[in-house]
VMD Tcl script that draws the C-alpha trace (Angstrom):
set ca {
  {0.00 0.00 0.00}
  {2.33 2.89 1.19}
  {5.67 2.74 3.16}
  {3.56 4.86 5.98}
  {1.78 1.47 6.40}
  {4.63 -0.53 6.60}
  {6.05 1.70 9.43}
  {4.30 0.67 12.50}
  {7.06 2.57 14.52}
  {4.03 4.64 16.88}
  {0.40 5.02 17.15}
  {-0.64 7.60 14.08}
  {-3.57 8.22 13.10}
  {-4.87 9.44 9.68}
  {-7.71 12.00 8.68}
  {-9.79 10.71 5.96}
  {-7.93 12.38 2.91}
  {-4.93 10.40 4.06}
  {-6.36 7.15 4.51}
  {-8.04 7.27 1.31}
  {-4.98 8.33 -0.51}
  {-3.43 5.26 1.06}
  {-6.32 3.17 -0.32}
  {-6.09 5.00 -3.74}
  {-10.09 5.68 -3.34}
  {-11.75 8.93 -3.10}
  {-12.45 11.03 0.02}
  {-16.15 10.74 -0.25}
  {-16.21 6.49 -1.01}
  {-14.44 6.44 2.26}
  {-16.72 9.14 4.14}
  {-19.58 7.32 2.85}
  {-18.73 4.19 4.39}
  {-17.95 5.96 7.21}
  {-21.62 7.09 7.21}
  {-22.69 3.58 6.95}
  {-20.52 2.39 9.69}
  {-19.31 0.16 7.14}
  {-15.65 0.34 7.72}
  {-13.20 0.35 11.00}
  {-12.41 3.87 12.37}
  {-11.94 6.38 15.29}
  {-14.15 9.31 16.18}
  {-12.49 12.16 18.44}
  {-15.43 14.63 18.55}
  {-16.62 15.24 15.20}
  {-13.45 14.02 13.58}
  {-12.83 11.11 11.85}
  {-9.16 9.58 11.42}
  {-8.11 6.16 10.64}
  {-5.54 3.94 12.30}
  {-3.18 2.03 10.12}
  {-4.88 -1.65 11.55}
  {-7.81 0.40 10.39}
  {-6.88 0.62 6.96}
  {-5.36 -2.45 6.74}
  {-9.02 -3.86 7.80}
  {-10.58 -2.02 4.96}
  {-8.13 -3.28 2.21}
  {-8.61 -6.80 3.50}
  {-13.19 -6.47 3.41}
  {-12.98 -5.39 0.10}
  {-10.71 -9.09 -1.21}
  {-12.23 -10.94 -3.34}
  {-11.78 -14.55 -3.93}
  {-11.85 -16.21 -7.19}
  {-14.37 -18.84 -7.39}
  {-13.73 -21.83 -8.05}
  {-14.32 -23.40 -11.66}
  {-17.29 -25.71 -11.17}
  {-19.64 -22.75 -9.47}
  {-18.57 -20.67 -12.16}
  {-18.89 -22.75 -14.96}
  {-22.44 -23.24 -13.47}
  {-23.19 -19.08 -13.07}
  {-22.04 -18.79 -17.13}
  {-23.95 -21.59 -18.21}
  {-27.10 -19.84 -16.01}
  {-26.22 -16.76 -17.82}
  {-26.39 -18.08 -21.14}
  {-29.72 -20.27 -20.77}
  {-30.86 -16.29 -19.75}
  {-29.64 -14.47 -21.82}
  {-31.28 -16.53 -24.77}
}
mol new
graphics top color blue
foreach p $ca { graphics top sphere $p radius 0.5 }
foreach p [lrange $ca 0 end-1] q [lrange $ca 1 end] { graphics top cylinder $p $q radius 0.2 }
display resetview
């Protein structure tokens, strides 16, 4: 991600413009998952910031897996009889 990450020398914290530079998203994906108490963070008053276990956490929810070949085999084949 970024060598800030990878430097877990202290507690930092990170406002929302940071974090979502680290995440290479926009400011307002993050604040709207934010809103939706969808992702890991800190409030201090009315301010938001981000930990780096907290970004970390929000890079991992978003992996995907790749399926494996029978179920997807089965999903194309389902798309195709629909499709038709």
């Amino acid at each position: 991600m970024n060598d800030r990450l990878n430097e877990r020398s202290g507690f930092e914290l990170f406002t929302k413009e940071e974090a979502a530079e680290m995440l290479k998203v926009s400011p307002e994906w993050l604040q709207k998952r934010v809103t939706r108490n969808e992702v890991p963070h800190t409030r201090l008053g009315k301010h938001v910031r981000f930990t780096v276990d907290h970004i970390q956490a929000i890079a991992v929810q978003g992996e995907v897996k790749p399926a494996e070949y029978g179920m997807t085999y089965a999903l194309m084949k389902k798309g195709a009889r629909s499709a038709a």
